[in-house]
C-alpha positions in Angstrom: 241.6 121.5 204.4 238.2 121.8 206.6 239.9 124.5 208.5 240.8 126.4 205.5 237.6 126.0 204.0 235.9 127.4 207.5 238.7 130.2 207.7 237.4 131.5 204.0 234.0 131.5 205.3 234.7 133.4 207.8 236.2 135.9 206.0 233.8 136.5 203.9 230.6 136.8 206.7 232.7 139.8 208.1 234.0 141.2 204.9 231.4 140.5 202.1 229.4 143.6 202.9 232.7 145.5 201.4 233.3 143.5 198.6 231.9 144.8 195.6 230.9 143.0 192.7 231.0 143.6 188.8 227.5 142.8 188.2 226.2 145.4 190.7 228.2 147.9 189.7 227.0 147.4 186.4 223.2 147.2 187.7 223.7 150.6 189.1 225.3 152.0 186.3 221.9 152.3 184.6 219.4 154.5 184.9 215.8 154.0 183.6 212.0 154.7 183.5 208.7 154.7 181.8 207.6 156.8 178.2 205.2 156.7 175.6 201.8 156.9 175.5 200.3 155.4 178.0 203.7 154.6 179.4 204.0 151.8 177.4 207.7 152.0 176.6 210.9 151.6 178.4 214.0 153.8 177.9 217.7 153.0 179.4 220.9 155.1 180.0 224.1 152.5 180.2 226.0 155.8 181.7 229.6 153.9 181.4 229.1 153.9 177.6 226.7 156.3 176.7 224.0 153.3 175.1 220.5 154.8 175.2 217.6 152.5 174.0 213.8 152.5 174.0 212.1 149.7 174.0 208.5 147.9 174.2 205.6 147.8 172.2 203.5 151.1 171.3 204.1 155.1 170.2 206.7 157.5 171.7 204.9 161.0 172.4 205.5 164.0 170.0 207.0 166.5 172.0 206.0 170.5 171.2 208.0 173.4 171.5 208.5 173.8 175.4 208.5 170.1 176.1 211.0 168.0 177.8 211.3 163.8 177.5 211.8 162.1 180.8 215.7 161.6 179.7 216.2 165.2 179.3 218.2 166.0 182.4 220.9 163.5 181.1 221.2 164.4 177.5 225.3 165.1 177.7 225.3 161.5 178.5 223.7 159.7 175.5 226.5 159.2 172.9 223.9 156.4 171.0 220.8 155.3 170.6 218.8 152.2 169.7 215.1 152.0 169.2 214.5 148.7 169.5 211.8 146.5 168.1 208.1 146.9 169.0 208.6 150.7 168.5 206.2 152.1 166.3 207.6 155.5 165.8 210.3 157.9 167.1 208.8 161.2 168.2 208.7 164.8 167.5 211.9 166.4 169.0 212.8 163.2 171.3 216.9 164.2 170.6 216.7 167.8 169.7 219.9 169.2 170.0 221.4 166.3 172.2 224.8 167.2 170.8 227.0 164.0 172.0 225.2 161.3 170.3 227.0 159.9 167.9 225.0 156.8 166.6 221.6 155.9 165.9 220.3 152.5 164.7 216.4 152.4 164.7 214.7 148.5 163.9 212.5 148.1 161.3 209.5 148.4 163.5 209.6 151.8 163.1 207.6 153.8 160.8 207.8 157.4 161.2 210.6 159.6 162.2 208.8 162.6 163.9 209.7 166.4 162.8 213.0 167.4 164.3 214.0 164.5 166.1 217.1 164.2 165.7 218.2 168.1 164.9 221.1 169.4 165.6 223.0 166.2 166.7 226.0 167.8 165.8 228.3 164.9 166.1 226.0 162.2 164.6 228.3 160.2 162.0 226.2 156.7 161.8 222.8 156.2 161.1 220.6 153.2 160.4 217.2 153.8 159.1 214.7 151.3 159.5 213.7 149.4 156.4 209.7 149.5 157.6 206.7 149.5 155.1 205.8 153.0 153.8 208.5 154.7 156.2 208.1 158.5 156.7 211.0 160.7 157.7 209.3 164.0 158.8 211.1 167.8 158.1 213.9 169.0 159.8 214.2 165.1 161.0 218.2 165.2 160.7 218.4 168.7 160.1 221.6 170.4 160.8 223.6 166.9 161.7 227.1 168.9 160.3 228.9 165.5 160.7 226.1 162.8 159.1 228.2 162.6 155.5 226.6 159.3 154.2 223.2 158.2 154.7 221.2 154.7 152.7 217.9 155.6 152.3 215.9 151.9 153.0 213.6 150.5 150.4 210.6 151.4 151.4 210.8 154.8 152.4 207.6 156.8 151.2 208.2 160.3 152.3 211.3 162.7 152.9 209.6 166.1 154.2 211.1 169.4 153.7 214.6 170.0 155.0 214.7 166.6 156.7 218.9 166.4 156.0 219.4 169.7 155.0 222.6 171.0 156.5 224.3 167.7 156.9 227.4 167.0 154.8 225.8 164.3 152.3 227.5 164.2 149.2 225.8 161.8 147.5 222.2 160.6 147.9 220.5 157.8 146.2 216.9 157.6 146.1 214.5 154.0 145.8 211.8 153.8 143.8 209.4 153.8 146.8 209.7 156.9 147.3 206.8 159.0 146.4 207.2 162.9 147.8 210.7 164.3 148.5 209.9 168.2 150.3 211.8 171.2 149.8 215.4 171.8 150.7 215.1 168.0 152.1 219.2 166.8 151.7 221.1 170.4 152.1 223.8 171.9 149.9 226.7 169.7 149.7 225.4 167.4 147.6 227.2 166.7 144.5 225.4 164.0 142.9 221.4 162.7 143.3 221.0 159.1 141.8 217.3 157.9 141.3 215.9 154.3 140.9 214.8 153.9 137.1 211.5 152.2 138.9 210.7 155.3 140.8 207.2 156.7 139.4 207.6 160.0 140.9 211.2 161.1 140.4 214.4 161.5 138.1 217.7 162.7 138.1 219.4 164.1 134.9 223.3 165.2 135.1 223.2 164.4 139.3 220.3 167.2 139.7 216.9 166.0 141.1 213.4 166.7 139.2 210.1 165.1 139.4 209.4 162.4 136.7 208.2 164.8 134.0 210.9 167.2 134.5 208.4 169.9 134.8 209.8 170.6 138.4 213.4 171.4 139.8 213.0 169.7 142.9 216.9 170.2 144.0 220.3 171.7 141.7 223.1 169.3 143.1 224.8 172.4 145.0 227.8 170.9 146.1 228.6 170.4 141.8 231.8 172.3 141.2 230.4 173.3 137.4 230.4 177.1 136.6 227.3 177.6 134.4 223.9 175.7 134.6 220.9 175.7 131.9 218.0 175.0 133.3 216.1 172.9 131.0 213.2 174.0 128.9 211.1 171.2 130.3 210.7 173.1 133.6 207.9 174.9 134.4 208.6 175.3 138.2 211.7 175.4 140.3 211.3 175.1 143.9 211.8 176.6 147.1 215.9 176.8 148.4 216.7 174.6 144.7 219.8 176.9 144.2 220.1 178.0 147.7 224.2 177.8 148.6 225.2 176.9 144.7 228.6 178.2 145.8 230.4 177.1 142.6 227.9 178.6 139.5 228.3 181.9 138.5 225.7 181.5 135.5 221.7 180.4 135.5 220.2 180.4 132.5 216.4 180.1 133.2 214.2 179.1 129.9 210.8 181.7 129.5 209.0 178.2 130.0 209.5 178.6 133.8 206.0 179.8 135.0 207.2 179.9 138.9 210.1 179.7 141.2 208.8 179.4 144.7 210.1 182.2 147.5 213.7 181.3 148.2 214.6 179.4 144.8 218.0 181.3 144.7 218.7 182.3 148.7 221.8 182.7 149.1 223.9 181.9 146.1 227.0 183.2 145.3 226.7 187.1 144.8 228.8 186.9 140.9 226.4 184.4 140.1 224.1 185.9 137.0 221.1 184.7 137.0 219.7 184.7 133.1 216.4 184.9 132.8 215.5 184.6 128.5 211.5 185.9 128.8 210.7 189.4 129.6 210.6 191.0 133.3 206.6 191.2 133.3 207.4 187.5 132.8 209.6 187.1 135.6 207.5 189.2 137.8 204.4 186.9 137.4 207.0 183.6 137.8 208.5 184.9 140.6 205.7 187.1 142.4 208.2 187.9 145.6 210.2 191.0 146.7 213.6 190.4 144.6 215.5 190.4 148.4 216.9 187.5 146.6 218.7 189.7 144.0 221.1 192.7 144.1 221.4 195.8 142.1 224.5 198.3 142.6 224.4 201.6 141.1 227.7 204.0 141.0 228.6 207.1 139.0 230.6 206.5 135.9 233.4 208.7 137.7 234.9 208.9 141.1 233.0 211.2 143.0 234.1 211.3 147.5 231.3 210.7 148.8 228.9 210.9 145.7 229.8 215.0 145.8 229.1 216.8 142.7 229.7 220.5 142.7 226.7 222.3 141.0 226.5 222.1 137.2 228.4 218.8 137.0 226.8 216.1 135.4 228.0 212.5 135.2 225.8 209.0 134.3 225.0 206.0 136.6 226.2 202.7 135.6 224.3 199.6 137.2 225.7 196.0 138.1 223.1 193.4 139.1 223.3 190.0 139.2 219.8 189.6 137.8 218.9 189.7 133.6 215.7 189.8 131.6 215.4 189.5 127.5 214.5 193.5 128.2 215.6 194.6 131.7 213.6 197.3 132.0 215.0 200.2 134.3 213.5 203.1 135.8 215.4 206.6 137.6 214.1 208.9 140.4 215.1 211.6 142.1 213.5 212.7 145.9 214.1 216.0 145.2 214.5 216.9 141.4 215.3 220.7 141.9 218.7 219.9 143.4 219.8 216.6 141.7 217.8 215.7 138.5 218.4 212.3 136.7 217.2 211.7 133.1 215.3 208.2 132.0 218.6 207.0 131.0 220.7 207.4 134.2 222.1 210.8 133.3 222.5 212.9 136.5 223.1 217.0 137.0 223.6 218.9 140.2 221.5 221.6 139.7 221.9 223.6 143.2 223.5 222.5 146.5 221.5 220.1 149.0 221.1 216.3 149.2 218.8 214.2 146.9 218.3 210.5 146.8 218.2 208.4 143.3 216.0 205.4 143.4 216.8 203.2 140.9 214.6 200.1 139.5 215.6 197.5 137.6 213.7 194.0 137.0 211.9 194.7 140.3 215.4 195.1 142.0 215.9 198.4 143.7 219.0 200.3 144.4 219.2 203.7 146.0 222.3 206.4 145.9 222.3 209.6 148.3 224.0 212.3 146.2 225.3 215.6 148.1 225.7 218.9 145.7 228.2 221.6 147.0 
């Protein structure tokens, strides 16, 4: 037995420097460093698995537009991340576009999620937001995570800033009564239902849409709703910024002659057959809505079919408009660049007078339209 013991020995003093172990390989596996301010924190890569974590006690840096964390060069790796406790906040930018992580859990430490931190994490499913007192979640935070479809906002959230989830896929979002300022665009335009905590003092939801607790504001239309008309109600004195933007489904807004203003971007982007209703008068609208109308379109066509908007001289034929914007009086206004060939009457009535070109400028409720008529 002695010589079998002394034989194993052996072995191993002239073979244990090729032997390699678990542990080490596991030890060199990860890679790590130093962050935060004053290099108080502690970040590690588990490359076999993708596990990226920051821990420690103190502040992660906010990062500005050309900055880089000390991670950076092995982003692709990172598939998720923890921010363990001690961390006081997670930084601007720290994860922009890191496109493989999938998971994020964050401890409760944590009390503000810097703008843009996590953007563009395109294949971020799972997220854990810490349940910290007063917790801020800064714009753009999540912004364009196309694959975050469920999220629990924590108890004690304070703040969501403006387009902090918008362009994720959240269908449903429920907001605590802690909250006390929700910024524009902030949860995207999927969602199909908002539900607010009775408790809240600074927010309400009626019929799945999202106003302030007076309903004086529209904070958010539930976009992702699949109902064809929408009233807004006569409570509302303001609609805000991107609150219809991508309402795919409506083809009908009714908007009361309480409204007083709709802040640049209120309709972006809806569907072009939607009608938007507006039951005051256009000086009205003008004064609520004191933007260039790039929001709105207007076509204008001859009543007949004309190639190429020819007219042989002497014809005469009327304009007929299609916009997708109403007023209680629509007022509508007609010019022509060069009246001598092309002339066009207060009511849309046009007549080739002698050959050339002209162009017709047509106004209506501060939308403009303009045809190129050629006379032969």
């Amino acid at each position: 037995m002695k010589k079998i013991i002394s034989l194993t020995l052996a072995l191993l003093l002239i073979f244990g420097s090729l032997v390699v172990f678990p542990a080490s390989a596991a030890e060199e596996s990860i890679i790590s460093g130093k962050t935060g301010v004053c290099d108080k924190l502690n970040w590690s890569l588990k490359v076999e698995t993708g596990e990226f974590s920051v821990s420690g006690e103190g502040e992660m840096w906010d990062l500005q537009e050309d900055d880089e964390p000390e991670w950076h060069e092995y982003r692709d790796l990172i598939k998720t991340v923890i921010i363990e406790n001690g961390v006081e906040n997670i930084g601007d930018q720290c994860f922009w576009g890191y496109k493989n992580i999938e998971k994020v859990v964050i401890d409760d430490n944590v009390t503000r999620i810097g703008s843009g931190a996590f953007v563009l994490c395109e294949k971020l499913k799972s997220l854990k937001l810490p349940d910290s007192k007063d917790l801020k979640i800064a714009g753009s935070a999540f912004s364009l995570c196309k694959n975050l479809k469920s999220i629990s906002l924590p108890e004690n959230v304070k703040s969501i800033g403006d387009g902090a989830f918008s362009c994720c896929s959240l269908k449903t979002v429920s907001i605590p009564k802690s909250v006390e300022y929700i910024g524009r665009d902030a949860f995207g335009s999927d969602i199909e239902k908002f539900v607010v905590d009775k408790s809240n003092k600074y927010y309400c939801s009626v019929d799945g849409n999202l106003y302030n607790k007076s309903k004086t504001t529209l904070v958010q239309y539930a976009q992702g709703k699949t109902q064809k008309k929408f009233r807004v109600p006569k409570t509302v004195t303001k609609i805000n910024h991107a609150a219809f933007e991508f309402a795919e489904n409506l083809r009908k807004i009714v908007i009361p002659a309480t409204v007083k203003k709709a802040e640049y971007g209120a309709f972006l982007d809806i569907n072009k057959n939607t009608k938007v209703k507006f039951l005051g008068t256009a000086v009205q609208f003008k004064k609520l809505h004191a933007y260039d109308c790039d929001e709105f379109s207007l076509i204008c066509e001859f009543m007949k079919k004309h190639k190429d908007n020819t007219l042989r001289v002497n014809e005469t034929d009327g304009l007929k408009l299609s916009s997708n914007l109403y007023t209680k009086d629509n007022p509508t206004s007609f010019k022509s660049s060069n009246p001598k060939i092309v002339r066009v009457s207060k009511n849309g009535r046009v007549r080739a007078l002698k050959k050339g070109t002209a162009k017709i400028t047509v106004i209506r409720n501060g939308v403009k339209a303009v045809i190129k008529v050629t006379v032969k």
